[in-house]
C-alpha angles and dihedrals in degrees: 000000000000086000084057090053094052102049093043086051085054101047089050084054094055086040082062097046103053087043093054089041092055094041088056097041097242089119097048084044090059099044086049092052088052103055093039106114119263109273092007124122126195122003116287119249105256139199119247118216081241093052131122096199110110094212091240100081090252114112134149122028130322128243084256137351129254115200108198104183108221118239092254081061104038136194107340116224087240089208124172095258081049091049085051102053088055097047090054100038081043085056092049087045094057095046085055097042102232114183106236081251092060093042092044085057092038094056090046095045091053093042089059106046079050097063096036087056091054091042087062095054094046094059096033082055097041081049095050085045096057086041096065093041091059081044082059096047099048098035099118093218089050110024135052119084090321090067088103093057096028082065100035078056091049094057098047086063088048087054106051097038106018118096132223083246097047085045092059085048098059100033106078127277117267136147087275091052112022104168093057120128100193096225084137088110101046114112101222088059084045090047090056099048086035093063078029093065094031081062094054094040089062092034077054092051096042092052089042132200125073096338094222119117094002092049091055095036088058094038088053090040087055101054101035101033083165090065091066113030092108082060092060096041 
């Protein structure tokens, strides 16, 4: 009985000391000793997921920002109206000072979305094209198996009142013609310059012959009767 004593009053003993070696911080001081890399000191700065800090010692804004285009994006038309938009976006990054690293992402990321955007209206215009051309096609005045002579129609009015100017409006936009709207195909246009050349081609067959000046000369009588007031004086 005395031996249980003894070795209960030990074990109390060791109990003590553990408890008193981790209230004082001896105990965590030796388990940190023991996991601490082989040949290592005190414990290495290291990156929180929050933090600003880039990892490579360069934060904040350069002095001055480098755009290099990737090779998905190519060579940029640097424009003046390009350059412009830099200059000014360059100006807002440094206000927020992005890292050249933040403000490389950010202009990618912007050039794409840019491209992805035209993209979309090229094909959503290509689309609305095709579509008035089927409307054509299928319009029971304009289409059938008349469609070949109805347009053929439809451009001889374009041809005897429709300007250089009118014609680049209605044929689609390009580099060559970049202020056309491509409503060439739409079937009510069609429809107007379809009745527009029917009216030249009877004006044609009550003058006679070959329908050629003197057709022209009454059709644009006709419709500008001012123009030619001085002749019939």
């Amino acid at each position: 009985m005395a031996e249980e004593i003894e070795a209960t009053e030990e074990a109390t003993e060791e109990v003590a000391e553990v408890t008193e070696e981790v209230t004082t911080g001896e105990a965590t001081e030796e388990i940190t000793d023991d996991v601490k890399p082989e040949g290592e000191g005190d414990v290495k700065d290291t990156k929180t997921l929050l933090s600003d800090d880039e990892g490579d010692g360069a934060g904040g804004a350069p002095d001055k920002y480098e755009y290099v285009s990737p090779k998905d994006i190519g060579e940029i038309d640097m424009t003046p109206e390009v350059q412009a938009q830099f200059d000014n976006f360059n100006e807002r990054a440094k206000d927020a000072d992005l890292t050249q690293d933040q403000y490389q992402k950010l202009v990618d990321g912007e050039i794409r979305r840019g491209r992805a955007a035209v993209d979309d209206m090229v094909v959503g215009y290509q689309q609305r094209v095709d579509g008035w051309a089927d409307q054509t096609k299928a319009d029971k005045e304009l289409g059938g198996e008349e469609l070949a002579e109805n347009l053929s129609t439809a451009k001889l009015g374009m041809d005897t009142f429709g300007t250089p100017a009118l014609k680049a409006l209605l044929d689609k936009p390009s580099e060559q013609n970049p202020d056309g709207l491509g409503i060439g195909n739409h079937p009510e246009i069609i429809r107007l310059l379809h009745r527009a050349g029917l009216q030249v081609k009877e004006d044609g067959d009550l003058v006679g012959g070959d329908g050629g000046k003197a057709e022209n000369d009454a059709s644009l009588r006709r419709m500008y009767p001012s123009m030619f007031k001085d002749e019939a004086a």
